[in-house]
C-alpha positions as CSV (number, residue, x, y, z in Angstrom):
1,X,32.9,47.5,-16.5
2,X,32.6,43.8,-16.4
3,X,30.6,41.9,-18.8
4,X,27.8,39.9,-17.3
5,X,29.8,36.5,-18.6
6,X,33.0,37.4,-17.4
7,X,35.9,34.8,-16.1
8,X,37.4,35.2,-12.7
9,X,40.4,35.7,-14.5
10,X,39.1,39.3,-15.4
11,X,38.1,40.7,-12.1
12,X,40.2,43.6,-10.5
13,X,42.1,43.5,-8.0
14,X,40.2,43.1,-4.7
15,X,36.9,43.4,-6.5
16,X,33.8,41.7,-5.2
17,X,31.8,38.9,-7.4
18,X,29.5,36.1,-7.4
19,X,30.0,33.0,-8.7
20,X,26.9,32.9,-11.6
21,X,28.7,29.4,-12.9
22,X,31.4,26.8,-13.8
23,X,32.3,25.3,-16.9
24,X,33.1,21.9,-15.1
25,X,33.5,20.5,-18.9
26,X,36.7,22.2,-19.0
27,X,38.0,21.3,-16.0
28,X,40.1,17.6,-14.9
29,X,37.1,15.9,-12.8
30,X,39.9,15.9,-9.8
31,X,40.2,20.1,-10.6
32,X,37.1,19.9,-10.4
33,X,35.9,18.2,-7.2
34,X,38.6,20.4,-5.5
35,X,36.6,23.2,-6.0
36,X,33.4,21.7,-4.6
37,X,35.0,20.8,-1.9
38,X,36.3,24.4,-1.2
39,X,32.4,25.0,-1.6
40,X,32.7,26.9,-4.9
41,X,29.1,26.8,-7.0
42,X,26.9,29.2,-8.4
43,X,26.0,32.1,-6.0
44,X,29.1,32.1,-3.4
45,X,30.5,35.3,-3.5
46,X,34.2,34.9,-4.9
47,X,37.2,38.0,-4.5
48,X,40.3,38.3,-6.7
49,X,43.0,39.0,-4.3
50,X,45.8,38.4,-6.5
51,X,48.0,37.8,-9.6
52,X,51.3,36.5,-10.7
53,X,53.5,39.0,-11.6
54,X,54.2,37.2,-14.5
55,X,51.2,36.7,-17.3
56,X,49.8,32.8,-17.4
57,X,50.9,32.1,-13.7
58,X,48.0,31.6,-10.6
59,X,45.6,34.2,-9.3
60,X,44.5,34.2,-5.5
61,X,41.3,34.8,-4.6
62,X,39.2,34.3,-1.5
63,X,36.2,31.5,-1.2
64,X,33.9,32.5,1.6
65,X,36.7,32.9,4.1
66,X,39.2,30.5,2.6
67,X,41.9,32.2,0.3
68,X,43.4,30.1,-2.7
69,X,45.8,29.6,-5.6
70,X,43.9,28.8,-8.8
71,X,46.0,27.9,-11.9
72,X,44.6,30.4,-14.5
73,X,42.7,27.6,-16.6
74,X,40.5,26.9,-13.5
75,X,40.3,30.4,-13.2
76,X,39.0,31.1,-16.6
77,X,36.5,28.4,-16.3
78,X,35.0,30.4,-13.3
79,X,32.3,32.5,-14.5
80,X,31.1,35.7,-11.8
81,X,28.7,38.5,-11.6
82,X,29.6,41.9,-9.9
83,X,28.3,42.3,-6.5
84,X,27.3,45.6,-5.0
85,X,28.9,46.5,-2.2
């Protein structure tokens, strides 16, 4: 089970979440308005698609219908809510 504080960085595979924040402290301010501009705030339902094989490289997830490569700091920065399906 997820904890209700979790990063996107510890979703499962192709599981379902909402974004319930950012920690835009802890992000570069250029990091940081890429992700508003991919329309990434609190509430937009977020999906981990997938990981590097190796540890420490970037997940993929999907933004509304947008998929993306996050380097895993952003990704840890990215706090999510389950969703029920």
């Amino acid at each position: 089970m997820l904890s209700p504080n979790a990063s996107l960085s510890h979703l499962a595979q192709r599981q379902h979440a909402r974004v319930a924040g950012v920690d835009w402290d802890a992000l570069q301010p250029a990091e940081a308005r890429r992700l508003r501009e991919f329309g990434l705030d609190e509430g937009v339902e977020i999906e981990l698609l997938h990981r590097a094989w190796l540890g420490g490289g970037p997940v993929a997830c999907r933004i509304g219908r947008m998929m993306v490569a996050l380097r895993p700091h952003v990704a840890a920065a990215i706090r999510v809510s389950t969703t029920a399906d």
